[in-house]
C-alpha positions in Angstrom: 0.0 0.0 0.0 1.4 3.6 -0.8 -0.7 4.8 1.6 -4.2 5.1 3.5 -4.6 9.0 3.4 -6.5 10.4 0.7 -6.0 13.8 -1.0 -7.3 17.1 -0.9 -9.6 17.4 -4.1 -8.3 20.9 -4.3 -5.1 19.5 -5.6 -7.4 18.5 -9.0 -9.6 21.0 -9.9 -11.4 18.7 -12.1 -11.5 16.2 -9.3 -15.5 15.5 -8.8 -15.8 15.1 -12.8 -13.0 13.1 -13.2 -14.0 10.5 -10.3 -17.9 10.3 -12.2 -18.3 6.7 -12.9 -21.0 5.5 -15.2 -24.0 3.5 -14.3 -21.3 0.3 -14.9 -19.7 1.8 -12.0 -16.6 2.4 -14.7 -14.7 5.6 -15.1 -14.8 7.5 -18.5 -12.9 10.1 -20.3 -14.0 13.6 -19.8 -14.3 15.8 -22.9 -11.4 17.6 -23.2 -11.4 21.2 -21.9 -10.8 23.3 -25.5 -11.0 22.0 -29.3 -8.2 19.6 -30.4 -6.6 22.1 -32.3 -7.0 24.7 -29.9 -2.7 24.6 -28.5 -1.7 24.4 -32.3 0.9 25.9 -33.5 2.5 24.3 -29.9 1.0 21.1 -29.4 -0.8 19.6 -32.6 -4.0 18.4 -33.0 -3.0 15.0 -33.8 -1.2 14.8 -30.4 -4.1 15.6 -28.6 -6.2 13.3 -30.4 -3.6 10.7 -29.7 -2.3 12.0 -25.9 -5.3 12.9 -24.2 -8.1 10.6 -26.4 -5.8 7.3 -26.9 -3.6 6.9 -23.9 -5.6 8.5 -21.3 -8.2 6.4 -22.7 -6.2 3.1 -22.4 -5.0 4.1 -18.8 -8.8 4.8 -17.7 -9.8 1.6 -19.6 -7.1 -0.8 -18.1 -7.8 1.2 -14.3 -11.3 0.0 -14.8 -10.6 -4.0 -15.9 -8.3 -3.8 -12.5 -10.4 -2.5 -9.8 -13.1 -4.7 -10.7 -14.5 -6.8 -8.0 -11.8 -5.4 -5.7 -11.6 -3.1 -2.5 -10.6 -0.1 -5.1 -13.9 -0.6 -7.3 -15.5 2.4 -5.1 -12.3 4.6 -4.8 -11.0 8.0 -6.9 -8.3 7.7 -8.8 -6.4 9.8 -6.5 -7.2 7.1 -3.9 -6.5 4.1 -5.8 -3.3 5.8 -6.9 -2.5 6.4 -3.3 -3.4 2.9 -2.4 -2.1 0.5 -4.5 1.4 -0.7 -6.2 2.1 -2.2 -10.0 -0.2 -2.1 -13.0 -3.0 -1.0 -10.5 -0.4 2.0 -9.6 0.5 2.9 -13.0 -2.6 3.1 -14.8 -4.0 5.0 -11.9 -1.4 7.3 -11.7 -1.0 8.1 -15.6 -5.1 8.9 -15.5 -4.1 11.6 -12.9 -1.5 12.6 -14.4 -2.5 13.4 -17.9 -5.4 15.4 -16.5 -3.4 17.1 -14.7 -1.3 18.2 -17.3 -3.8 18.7 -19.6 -6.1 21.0 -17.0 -3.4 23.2 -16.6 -3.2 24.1 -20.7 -5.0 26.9 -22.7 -5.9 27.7 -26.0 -2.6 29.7 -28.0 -4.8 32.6 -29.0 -4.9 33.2 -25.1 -1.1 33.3 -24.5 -0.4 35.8 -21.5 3.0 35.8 -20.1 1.7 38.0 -16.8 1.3 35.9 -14.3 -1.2 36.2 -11.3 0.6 38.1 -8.7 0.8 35.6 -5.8 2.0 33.0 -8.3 4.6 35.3 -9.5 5.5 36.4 -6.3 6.4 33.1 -5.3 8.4 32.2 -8.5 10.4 34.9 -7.4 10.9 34.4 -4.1 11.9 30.7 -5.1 13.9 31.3 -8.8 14.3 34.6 -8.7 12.9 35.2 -11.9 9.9 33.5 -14.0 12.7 32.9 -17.0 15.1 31.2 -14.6 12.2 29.1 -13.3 11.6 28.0 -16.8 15.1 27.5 -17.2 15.7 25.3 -14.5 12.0 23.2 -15.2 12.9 22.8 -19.0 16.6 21.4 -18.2 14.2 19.0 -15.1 12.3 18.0 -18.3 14.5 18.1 -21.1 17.0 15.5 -18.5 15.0 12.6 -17.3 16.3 9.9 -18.7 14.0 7.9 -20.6 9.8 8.0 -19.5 8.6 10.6 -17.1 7.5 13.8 -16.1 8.9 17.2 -14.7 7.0 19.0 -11.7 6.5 22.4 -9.5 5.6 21.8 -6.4 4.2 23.9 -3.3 6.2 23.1 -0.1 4.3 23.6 2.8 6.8 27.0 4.0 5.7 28.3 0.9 8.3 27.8 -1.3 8.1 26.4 -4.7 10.4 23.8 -5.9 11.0 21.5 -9.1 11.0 17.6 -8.6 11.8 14.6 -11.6 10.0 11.4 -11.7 10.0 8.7 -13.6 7.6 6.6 -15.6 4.0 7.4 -13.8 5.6 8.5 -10.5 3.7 11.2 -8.7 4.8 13.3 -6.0 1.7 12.5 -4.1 2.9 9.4 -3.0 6.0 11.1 -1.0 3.4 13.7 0.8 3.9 16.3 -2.0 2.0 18.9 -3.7 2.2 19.4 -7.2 1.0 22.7 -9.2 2.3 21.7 -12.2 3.5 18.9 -14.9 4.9 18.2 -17.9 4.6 14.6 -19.5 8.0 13.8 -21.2 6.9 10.1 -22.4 7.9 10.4 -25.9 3.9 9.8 -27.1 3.8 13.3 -25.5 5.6 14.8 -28.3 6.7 12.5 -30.9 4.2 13.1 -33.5 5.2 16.4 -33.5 8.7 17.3 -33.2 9.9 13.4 -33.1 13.3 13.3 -30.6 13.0 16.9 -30.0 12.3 17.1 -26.4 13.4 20.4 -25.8 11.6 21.8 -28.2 8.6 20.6 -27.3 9.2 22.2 -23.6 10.1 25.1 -25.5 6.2 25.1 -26.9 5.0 24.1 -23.5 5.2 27.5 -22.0 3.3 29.3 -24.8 0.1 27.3 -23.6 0.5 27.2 -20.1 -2.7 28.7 -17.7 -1.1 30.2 -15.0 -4.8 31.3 -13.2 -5.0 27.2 -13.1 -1.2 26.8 -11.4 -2.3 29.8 -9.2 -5.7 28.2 -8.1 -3.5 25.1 -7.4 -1.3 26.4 -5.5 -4.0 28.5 -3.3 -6.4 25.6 -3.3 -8.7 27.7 -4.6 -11.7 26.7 -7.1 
């Protein structure tokens, strides 16, 4: 067992329509928050249709076949991910973490590099600059070796700080709490700029929502 806490639903935002289970009692794949092509020219339609509607599909799918008849059938992902170890663990935790990085994207057209002032103040008082933040996440991202993901987290004195996992390894499970990801699994990207991880962090920050990273870290709605 990873553990028998669960989690704050404030650390989802989307956490009540992402635990709905249909009258099957099985999990389904929300509709995606904008149009497919609505990060192009940064993140392609075809990735989306292949990121968010194949692989979070098959993560949700093979979470369901696994849970069934078992003490997790009634849980939330966040539970079962906190809860259990293996396939059971990594399907769970992939769900979560693909909505997660998916919640925290908006449409290109609505590119803003202001931040929200608390958020900012905090990426100061942590980086000392938004650019050296992204520097420092992009070489977290562009350097895990193999399948993972890059993350910001909130420590609990306030400060911010940048954490590598591998394969679907959340910072949940070691009492963490994440604000933001980035999926470096090569389906994340491959369609579009094939080996070119860093450029697709690169594109990353042009469709970022930082309101959403904000909320997170405020645990607000």
């Amino acid at each position: 067992m990873k553990t028998e806490k669960s989690i704050s639903s404030c650390v989802l935002l989307l956490s009540k329509e992402v635990n709905k289970k249909d009258q099957n009692g099985q999990f389904q794949l929300l509709p995606p928050l904008y149009p497919e092509d609505a990060y192009e020219p940064y993140m392609s339609r075809k990735t989306v249709q292949f990121h968010y509607g194949k692989h979070l599909l098959g993560y949700i799918e093979n979470t369901n076949k696994l849970i069934a008849g078992t003490e997790f059938q009634d849980m939330t992902i966040e539970e079962i991910m906190l809860n259990s170890s293996d396939k059971l663990f990594n399907n769970s935790a992939q769900v979560f973490n693909h909505y997660f990085q998916f919640e925290a994207l908006r449409p290109a057209k609505d590119k803003n590099e202001e931040l929200p002032k608390k958020l900012k103040e905090k990426i100061e008082e942590s980086f000392g600059s938004l650019e050296d933040f992204k520097k420092k996440f992009s070489e977290a991202a562009v350097s895990v070796f193999g399948s993972g993901y890059a993350w910001l987290l909130a420590g609990e004195d306030g400060k911010l700080e940048i954490m590598q996992t591998k394969n679907a390894e959340n910072p949940l499970t070691q009492g963490k709490k994440p604000i933001l990801n980035l999926d470096v699994w090569e389906h994340a990207y491959y369609l579009d700029v094939q080996n070119l991880r860093a450029k697709y962090v690169e594109n990353f920050w042009n469709i970022v929502d930082w309101e959403k990273v904000e909320k997170r870290m405020l645990c607000e709605k």
